[in-house]
Backbone as CSV, one residue per row, in Angstrom:
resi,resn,N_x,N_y,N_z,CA_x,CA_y,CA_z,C_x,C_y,C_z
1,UNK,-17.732,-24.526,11.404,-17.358,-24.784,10.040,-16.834,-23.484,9.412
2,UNK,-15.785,-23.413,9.021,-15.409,-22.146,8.528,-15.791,-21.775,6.677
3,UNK,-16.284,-21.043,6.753,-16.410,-20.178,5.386,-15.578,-20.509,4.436
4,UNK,-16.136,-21.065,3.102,-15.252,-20.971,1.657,-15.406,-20.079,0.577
5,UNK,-15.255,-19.596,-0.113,-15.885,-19.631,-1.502,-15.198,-19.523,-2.744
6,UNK,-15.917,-20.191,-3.114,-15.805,-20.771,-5.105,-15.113,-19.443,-5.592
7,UNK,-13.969,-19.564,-6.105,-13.371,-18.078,-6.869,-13.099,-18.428,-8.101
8,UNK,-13.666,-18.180,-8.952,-13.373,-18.626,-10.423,-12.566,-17.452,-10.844
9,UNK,-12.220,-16.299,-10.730,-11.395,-15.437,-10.740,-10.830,-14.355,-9.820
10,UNK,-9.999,-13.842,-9.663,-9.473,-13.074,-8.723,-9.495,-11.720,-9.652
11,UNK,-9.900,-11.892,-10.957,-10.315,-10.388,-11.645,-11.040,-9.472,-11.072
12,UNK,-12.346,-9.865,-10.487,-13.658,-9.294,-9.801,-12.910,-8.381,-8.755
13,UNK,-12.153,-8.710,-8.067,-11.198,-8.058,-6.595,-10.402,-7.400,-6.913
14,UNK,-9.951,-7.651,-7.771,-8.633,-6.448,-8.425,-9.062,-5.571,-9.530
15,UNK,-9.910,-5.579,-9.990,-10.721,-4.657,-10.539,-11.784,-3.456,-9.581
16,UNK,-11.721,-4.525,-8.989,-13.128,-3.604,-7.627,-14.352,-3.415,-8.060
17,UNK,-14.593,-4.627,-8.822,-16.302,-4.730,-9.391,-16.590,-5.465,-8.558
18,UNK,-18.256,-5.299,-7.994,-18.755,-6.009,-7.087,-18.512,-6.916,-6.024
19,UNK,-19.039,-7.334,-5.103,-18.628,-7.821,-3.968,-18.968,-9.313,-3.784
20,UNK,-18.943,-9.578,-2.467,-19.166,-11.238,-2.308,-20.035,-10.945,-1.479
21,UNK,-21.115,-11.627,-1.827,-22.477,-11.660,-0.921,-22.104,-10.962,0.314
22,UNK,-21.414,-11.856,1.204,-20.913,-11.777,3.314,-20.395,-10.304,3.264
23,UNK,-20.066,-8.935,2.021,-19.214,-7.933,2.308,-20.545,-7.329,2.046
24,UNK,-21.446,-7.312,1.787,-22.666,-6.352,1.307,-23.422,-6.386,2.450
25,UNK,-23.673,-5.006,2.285,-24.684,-4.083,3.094,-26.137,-4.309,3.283
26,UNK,-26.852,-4.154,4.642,-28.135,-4.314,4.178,-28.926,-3.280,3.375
27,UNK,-28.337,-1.993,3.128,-28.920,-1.282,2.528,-28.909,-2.054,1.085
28,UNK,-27.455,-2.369,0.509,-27.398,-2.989,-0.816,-28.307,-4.467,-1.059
29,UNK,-27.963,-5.474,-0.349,-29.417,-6.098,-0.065,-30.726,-5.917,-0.388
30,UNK,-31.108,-5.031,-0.018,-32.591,-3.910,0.015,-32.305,-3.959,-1.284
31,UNK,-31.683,-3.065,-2.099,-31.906,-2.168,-3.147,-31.589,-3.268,-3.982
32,UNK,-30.770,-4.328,-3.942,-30.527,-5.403,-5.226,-31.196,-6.330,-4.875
33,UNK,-32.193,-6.841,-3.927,-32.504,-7.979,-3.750,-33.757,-8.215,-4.173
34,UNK,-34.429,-9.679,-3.050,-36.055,-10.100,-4.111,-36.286,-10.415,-2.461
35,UNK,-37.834,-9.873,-2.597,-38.448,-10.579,-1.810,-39.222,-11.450,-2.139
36,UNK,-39.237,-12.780,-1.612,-39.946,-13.678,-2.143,-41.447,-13.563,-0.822
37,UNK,-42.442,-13.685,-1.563,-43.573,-13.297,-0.558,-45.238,-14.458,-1.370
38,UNK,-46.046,-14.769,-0.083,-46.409,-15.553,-0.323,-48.176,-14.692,0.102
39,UNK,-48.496,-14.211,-1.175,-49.639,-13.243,-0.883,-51.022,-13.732,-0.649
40,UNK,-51.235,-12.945,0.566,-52.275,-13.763,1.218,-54.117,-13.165,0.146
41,UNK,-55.018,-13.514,0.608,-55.941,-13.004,-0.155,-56.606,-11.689,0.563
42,UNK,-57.437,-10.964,-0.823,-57.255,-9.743,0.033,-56.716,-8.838,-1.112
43,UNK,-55.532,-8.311,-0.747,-54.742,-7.166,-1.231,-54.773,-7.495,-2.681
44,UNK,-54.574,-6.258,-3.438,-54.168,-7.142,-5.064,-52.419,-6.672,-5.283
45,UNK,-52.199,-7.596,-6.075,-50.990,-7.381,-6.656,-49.973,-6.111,-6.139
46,UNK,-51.023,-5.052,-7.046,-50.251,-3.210,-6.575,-50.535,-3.411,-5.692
47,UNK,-51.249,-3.444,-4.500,-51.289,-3.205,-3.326,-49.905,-3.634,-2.557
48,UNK,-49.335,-4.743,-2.645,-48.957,-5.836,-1.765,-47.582,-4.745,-2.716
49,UNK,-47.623,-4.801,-4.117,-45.910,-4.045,-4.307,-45.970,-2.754,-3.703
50,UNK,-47.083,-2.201,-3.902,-46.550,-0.897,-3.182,-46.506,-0.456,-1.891
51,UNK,-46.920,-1.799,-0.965,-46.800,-1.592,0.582,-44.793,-2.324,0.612
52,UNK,-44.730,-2.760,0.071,-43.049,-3.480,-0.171,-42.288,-2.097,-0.403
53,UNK,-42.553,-1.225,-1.507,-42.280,-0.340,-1.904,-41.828,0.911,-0.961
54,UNK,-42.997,0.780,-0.375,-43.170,2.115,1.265,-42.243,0.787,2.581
55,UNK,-42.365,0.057,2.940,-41.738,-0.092,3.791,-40.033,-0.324,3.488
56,UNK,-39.235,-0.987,2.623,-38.208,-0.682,2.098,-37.727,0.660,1.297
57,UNK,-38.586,1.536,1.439,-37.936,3.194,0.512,-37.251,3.070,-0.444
58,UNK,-38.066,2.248,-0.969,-37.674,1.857,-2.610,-38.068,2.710,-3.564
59,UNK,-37.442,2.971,-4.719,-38.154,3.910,-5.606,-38.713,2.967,-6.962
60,UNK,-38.242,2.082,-7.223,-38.779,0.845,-8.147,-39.167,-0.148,-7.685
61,UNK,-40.210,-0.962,-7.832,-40.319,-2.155,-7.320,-41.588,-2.815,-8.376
62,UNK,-41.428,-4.139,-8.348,-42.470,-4.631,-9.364,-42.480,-5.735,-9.232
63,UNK,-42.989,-7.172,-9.891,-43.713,-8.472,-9.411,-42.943,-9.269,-10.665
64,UNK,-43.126,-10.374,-10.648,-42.810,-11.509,-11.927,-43.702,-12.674,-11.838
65,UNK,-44.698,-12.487,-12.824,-45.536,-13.500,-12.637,-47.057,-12.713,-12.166
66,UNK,-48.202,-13.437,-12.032,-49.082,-12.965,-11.026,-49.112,-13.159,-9.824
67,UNK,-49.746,-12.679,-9.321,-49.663,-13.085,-7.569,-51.091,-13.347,-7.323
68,UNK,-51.988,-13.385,-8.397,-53.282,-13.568,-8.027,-53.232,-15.045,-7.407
69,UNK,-54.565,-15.326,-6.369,-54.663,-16.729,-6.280,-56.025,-17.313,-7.092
């Protein structure tokens, strides 16, 4: 099946603001993305962000919501 995508403008490309998902990096990935994570019991909250934190070499990282169970 070959690849489409939705272009509501051709401004974004000729400007050279941001990319299309398939051209990004995994570093950029990393640094703009979410991990969605399903926390087991045990660790608290900080724990679980700041082991995310150390294994991606992130310098910000933080939660939405609680993660308590």
């Amino acid at each position: 099946m070959k690849e489409e995508w939705l272009v509501k403008s051709e401004d974004v490309a000729v400007l050279g603001y941001g990319k299309y998902p398939g051209a990004r990096s995994v570093d950029e990935l990393i640094k703009n993305g979410l991990v969605i994570l399903d926390k087991w019991s045990g660790p608290t909250s900080h724990d679980v962000v700041s082991q995310i934190k150390k294994i991606f070499n992130l310098k910000k990282t933080g939660h939405a919501g609680t993660l308590e169970i």
